[in-house]
C-alpha positions in Angstrom: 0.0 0.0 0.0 1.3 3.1 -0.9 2.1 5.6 2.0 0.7 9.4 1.6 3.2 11.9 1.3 3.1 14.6 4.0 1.7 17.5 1.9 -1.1 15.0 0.9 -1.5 14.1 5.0 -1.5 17.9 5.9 -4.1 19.5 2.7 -6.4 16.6 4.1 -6.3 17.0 7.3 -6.9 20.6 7.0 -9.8 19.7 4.8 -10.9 17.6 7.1 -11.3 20.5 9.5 -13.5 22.5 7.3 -10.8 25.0 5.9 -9.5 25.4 2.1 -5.8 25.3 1.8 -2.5 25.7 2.9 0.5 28.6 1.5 3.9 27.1 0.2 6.0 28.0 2.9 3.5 26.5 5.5 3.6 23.2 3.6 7.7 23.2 3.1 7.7 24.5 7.0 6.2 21.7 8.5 8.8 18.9 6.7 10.4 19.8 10.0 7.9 18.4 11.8 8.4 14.5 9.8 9.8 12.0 11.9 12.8 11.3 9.7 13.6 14.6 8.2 16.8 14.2 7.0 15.7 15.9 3.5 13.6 18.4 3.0 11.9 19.0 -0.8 12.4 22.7 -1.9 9.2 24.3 -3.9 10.4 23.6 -7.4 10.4 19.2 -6.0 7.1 20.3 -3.8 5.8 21.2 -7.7 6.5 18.2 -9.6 6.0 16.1 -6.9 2.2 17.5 -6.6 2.3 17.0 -10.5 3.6 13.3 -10.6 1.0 12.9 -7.7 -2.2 10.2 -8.5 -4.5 11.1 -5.0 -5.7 14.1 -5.6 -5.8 17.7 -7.5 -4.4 20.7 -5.8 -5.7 23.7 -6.6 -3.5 27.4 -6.1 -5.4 30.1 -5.7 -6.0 32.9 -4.3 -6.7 33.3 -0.9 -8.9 36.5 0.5 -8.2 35.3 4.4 -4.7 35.1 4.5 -4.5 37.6 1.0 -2.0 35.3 -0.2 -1.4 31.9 -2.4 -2.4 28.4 -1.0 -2.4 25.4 -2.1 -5.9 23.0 -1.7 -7.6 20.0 -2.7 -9.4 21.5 -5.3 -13.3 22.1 -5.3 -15.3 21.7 -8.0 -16.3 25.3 -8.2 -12.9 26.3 -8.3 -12.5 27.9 -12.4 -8.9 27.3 -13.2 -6.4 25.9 -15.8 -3.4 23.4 -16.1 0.1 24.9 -16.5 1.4 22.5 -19.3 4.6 20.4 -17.9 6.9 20.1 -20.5 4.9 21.6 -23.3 2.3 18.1 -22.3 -1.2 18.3 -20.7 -1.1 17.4 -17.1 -4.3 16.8 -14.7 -2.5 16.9 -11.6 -2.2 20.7 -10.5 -4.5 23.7 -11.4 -4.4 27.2 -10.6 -7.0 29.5 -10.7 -8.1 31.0 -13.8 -7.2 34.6 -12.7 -4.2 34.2 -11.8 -2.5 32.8 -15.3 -0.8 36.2 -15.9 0.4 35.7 -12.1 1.9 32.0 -12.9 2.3 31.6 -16.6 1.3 29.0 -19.3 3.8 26.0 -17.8 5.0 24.1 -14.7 8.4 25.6 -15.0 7.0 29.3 -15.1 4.7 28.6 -12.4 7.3 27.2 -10.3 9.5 30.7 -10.7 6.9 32.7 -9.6 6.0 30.6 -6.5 9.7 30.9 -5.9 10.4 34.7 -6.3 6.4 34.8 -3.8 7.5 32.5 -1.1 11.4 31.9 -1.3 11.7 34.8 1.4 9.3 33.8 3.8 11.0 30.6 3.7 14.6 31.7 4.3 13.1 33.6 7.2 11.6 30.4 8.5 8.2 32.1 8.6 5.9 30.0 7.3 2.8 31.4 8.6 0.8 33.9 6.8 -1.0 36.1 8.9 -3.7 38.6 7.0 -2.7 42.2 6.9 -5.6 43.5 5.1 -4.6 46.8 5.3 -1.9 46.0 2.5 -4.0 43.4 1.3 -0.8 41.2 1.5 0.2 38.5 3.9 2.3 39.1 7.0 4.6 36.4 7.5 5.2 34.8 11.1 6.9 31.9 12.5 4.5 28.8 13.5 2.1 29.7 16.5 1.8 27.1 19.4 -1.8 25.9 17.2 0.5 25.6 14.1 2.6 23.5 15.8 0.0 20.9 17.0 -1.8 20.6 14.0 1.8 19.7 12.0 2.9 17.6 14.8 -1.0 15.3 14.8 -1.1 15.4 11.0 2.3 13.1 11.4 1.6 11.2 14.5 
């Protein structure tokens, strides 16, 4: 039987609770949560491995309560399109439709603008986005204590 992968385990969990999804840096956060974390995927890895993926789609959009990117099992209601991978169809990860000047046509283009979004809060090790609706960006934090417990049960 094959075993879920830990962004898989956390997107349904959190689902599970009745929210949408999850941003980058919160999903590449928690790896330091795993039991045996002696490697740790980057996004551009997180990408193709959510692409290679046969559970579910993931869906980015864009999120109005954190007013940032995440990452969720995607709903049908959800309009959006598939970056090609490679210049081939894939099935595997949509964004939403809005946001294809934001992401670009492919995988690869999609990947560098996740990167150049979330590459700092990442370095910074702050991998929580906090609304700041003021700027109607995303304020980035380190985990709270309730971060930390839902990361830590998602891998028990």
């Amino acid at each position: 039987m094959k075993q879920n992968k830990y962004w898989e385990i956390l997107l349904k969990k959190h689902r599970d609770k009745g929210k949408d999804g999850l941003t980058i840096p919160f999903i590449i956060g928690s790896q330091n949560y795993l039991p045996n974390n002696s490697y740790k995927q980057n996004i551009s890895e997180l990408i193709y491995d959510i692409v290679s993926s046969n559970l579910f789609e993931i869906c980015i959009r864009f999120c109005m309560g954190t007013n940032t990117f995440i990452a969720e099992i995607r709903k049908e209601r959800n309009v959006c399109y598939f970056p090609k991978i490679n210049n081939n169809e894939q099935n595997k990860l949509s964004v939403g439709i809005y946001h294809k000047n934001d992401f670009g046509e492919s995988i690869k283009e999609l990947i560098e603008n996740l990167i150049e979004k979330f590459q700092n809060p990442i370095d910074n090790k702050t991998y929580s986005a906090e609304p700041n609706t003021n700027e109607r960006t995303a304020k980035w934090n380190k985990f709270s204590a309730e971060d930390k417990i839902f990361i830590k049960e998602c891998f028990k």
